[in-house]
BALUM-139202 format. One line per 4 residues: number of its first residue (from 1); for each residue x, y, z of N, C-alpha, C. Coordinates in Angstrom, 3 decimals. Layout:
NUM	X/Y/Z/X/Y/Z/X/Y/Z ~ ... $
//
This chain:
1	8.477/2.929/4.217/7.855/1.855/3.473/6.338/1.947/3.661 ~ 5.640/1.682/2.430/4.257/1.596/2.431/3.736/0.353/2.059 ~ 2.521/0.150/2.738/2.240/-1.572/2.445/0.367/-1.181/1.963 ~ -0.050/-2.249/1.031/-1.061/-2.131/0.471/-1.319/-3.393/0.516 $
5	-3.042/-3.559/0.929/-3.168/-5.548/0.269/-4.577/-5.081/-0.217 ~ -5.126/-6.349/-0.466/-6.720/-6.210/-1.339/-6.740/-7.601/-1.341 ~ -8.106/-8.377/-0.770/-8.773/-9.854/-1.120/-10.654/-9.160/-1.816 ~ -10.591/-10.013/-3.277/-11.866/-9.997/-3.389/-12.570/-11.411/-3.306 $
9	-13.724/-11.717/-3.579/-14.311/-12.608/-3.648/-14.370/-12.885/-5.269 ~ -13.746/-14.248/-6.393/-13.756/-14.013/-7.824/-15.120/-13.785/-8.653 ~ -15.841/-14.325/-7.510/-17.841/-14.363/-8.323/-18.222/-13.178/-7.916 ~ -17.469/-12.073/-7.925/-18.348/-10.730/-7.463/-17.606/-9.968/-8.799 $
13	-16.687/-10.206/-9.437/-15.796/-9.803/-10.797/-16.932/-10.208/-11.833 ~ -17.074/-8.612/-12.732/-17.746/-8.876/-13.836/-16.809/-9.319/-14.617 ~ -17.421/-9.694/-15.850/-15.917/-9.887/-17.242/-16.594/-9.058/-18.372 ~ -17.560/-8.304/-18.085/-18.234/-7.594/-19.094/-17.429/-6.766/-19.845 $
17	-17.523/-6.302/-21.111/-16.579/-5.186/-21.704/-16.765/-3.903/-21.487 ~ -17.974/-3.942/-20.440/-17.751/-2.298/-20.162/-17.134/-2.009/-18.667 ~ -17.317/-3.295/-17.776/-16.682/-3.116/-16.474/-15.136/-2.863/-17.268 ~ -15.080/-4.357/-18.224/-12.851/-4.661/-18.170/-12.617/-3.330/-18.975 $
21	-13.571/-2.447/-19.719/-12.789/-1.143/-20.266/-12.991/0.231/-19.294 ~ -13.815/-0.467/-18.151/-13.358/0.811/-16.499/-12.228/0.879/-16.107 ~ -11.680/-0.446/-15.931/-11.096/-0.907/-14.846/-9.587/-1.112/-15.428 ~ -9.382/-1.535/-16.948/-8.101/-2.197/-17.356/-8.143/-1.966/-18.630 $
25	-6.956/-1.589/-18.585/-6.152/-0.959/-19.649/-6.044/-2.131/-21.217 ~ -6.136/-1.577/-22.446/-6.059/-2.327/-23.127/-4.711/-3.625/-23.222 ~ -3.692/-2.952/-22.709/-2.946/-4.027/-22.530/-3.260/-5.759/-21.880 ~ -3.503/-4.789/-21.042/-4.257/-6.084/-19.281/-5.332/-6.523/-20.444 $
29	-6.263/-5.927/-21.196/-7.656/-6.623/-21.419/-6.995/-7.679/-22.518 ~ -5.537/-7.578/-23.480/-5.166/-8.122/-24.121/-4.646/-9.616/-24.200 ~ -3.640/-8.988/-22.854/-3.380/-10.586/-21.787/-4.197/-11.477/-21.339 ~ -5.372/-10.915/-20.674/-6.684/-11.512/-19.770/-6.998/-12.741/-20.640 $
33	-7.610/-11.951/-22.319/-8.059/-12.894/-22.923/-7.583/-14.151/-23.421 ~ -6.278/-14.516/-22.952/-5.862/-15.975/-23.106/-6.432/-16.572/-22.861 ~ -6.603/-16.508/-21.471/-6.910/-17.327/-20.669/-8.290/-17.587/-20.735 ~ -8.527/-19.082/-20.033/-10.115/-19.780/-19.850/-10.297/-19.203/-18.657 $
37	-9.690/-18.866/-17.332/-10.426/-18.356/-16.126/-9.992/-16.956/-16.287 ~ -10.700/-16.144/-17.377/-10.704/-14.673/-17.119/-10.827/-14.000/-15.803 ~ -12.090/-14.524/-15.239/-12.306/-14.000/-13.814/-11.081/-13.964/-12.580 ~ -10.455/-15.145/-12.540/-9.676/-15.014/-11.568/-8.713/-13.845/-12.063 $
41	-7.826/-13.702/-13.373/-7.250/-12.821/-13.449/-7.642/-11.391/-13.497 ~ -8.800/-11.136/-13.685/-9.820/-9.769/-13.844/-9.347/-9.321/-12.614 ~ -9.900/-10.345/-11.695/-9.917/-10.001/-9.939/-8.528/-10.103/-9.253 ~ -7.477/-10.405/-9.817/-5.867/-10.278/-9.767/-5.740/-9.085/-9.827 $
45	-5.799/-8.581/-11.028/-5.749/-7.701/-11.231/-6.389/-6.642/-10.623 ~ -7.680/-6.469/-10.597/-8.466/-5.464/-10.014/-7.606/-5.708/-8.070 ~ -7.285/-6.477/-7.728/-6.684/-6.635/-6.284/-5.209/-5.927/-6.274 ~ -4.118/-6.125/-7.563/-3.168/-5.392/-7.685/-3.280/-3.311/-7.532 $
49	-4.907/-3.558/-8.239/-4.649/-1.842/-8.241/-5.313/-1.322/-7.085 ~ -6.211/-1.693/-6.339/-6.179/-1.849/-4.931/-5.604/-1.681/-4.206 ~ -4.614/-2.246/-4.413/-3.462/-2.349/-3.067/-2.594/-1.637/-3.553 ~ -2.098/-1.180/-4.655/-1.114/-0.265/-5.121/-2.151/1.351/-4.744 $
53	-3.136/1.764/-4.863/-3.872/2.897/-4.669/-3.664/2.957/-2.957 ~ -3.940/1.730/-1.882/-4.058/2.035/-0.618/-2.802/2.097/-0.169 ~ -1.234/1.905/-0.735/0.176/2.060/-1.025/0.533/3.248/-0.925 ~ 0.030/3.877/-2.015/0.260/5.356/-2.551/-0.410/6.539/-1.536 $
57	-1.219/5.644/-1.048/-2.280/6.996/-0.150/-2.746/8.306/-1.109 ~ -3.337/7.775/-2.047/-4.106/8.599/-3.148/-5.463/8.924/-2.820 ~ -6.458/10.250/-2.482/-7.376/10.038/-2.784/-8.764/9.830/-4.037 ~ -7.754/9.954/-4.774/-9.058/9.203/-5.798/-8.524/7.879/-6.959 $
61	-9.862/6.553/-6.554/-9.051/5.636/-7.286/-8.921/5.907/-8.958 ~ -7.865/5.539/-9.449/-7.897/5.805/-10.979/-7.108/4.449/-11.505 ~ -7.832/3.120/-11.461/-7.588/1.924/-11.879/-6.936/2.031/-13.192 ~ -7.002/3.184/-14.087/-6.349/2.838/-15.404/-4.708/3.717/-15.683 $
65	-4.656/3.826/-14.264/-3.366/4.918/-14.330/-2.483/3.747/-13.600 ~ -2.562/2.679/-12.942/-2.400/1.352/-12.535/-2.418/0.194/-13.447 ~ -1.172/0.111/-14.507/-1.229/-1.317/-15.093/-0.394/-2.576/-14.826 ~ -0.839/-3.514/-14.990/0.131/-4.966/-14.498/0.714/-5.601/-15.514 $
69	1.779/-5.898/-15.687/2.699/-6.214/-16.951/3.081/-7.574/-16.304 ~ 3.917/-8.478/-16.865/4.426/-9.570/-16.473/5.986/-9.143/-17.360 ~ 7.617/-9.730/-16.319/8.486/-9.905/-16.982/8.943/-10.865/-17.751 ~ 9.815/-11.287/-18.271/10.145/-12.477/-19.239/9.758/-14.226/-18.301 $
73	9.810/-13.776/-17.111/9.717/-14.647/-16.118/8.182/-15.257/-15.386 ~ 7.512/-14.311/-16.107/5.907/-14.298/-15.812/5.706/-13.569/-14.680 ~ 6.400/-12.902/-14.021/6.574/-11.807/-12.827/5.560/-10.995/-13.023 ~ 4.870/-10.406/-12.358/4.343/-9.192/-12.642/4.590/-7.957/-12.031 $
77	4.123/-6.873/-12.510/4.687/-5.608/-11.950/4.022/-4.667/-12.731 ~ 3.962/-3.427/-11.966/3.348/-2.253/-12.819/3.705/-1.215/-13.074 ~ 3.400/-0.524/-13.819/3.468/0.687/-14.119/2.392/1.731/-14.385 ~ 3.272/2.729/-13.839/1.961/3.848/-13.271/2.077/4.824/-14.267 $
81	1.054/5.487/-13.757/0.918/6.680/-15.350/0.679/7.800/-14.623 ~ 0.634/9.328/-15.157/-0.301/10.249/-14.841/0.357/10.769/-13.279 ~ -1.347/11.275/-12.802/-0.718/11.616/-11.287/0.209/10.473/-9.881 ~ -0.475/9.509/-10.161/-0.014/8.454/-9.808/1.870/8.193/-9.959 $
85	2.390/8.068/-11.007/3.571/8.182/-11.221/3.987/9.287/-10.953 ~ 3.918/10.745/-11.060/4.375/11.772/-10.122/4.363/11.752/-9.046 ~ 3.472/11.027/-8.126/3.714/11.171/-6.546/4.782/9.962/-6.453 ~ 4.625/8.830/-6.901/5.576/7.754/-6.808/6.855/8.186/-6.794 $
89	7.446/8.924/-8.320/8.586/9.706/-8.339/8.844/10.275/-7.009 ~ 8.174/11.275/-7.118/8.231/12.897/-6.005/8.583/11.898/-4.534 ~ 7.908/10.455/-3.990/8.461/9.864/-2.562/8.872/8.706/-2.603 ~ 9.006/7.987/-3.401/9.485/6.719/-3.670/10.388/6.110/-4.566 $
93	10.743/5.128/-4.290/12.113/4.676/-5.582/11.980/2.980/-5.661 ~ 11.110/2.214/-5.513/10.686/1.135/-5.652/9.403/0.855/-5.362 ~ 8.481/0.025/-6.079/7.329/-0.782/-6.081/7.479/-2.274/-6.549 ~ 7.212/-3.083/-5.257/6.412/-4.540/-5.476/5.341/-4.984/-5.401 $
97	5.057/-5.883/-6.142/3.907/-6.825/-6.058/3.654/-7.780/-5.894 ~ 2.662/-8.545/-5.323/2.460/-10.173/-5.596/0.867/-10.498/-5.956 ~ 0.965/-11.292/-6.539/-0.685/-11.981/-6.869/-0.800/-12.930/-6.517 ~ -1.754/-13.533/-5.929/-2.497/-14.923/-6.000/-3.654/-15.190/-6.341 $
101	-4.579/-16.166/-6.508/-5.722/-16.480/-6.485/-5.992/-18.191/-6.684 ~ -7.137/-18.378/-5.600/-7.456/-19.738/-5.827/-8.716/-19.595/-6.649 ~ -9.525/-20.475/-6.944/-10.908/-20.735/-7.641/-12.132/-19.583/-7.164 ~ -12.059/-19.112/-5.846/-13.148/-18.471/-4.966/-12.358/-17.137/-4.647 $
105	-11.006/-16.854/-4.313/-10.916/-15.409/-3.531/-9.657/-15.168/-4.388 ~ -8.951/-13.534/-4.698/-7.934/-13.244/-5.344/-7.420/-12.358/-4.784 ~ -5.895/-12.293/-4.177/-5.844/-11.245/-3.863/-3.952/-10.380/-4.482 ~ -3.635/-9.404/-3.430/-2.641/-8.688/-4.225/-1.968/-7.908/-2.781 $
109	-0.705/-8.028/-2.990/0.085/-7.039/-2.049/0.814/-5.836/-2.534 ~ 1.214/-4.995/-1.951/2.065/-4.169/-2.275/2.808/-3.372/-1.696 ~ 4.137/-3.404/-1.895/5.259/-3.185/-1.145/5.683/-1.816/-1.521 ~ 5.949/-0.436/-1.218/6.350/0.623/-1.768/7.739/0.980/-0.985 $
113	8.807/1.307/-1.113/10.379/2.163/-0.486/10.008/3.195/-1.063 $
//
């Protein structure tokens, strides 16, 4: 088992369109925009792929090979792409997640078998 976490601070999250098209996938940038507190979810998010990268023991981060989906249940969970999903395959057979965030800090766990 591999364990991953990540806390940011939410006022250090840009919401600019050139950070959210570094960092997150058009899907994620699709979802985000519901919402009135973009930031906290920006920084959800950016904390999910965080902790899924320090999980994996990858050395190089690639935030867009890391996306966060929600199930019918509002669950979230991701899916990996690229090199990322080949090593997952090649040693693992499950990934979890969790999110939180209050007004000021956001963070993300991650559970790998």
């Amino acid at each position: 088992m591999k364990v991953g976490i990540d806390v940011v601070e939410i006022n250090r999250i840009k919401t600019s369109k050139e950070f959210l098209n570094k960092i997150l996938t058009e899907n994620e940038i699709e979802y985000i925009e519901q919402f009135e507190n973009k930031k906290e979810h920006v920084a959800g998010f950016f904390c999910v792929k965080e902790a899924v990268f320090k999980a994996l023991n990858l050395n190089v981060f690639s935030p867009k090979l890391i996306e966060v989906n929600h199930d019918e249940n509002n669950k979230p969970f991701v899916v990996l792409q690229g090199e990322y999903l080949t090593h997952f395959k090649n040693n693992y057979k499950e990934i979890e997640i969790s999110i939180s965030h209050s007004k000021t800090i956001a963070q993300a766990i991650c559970i790998i078998n």
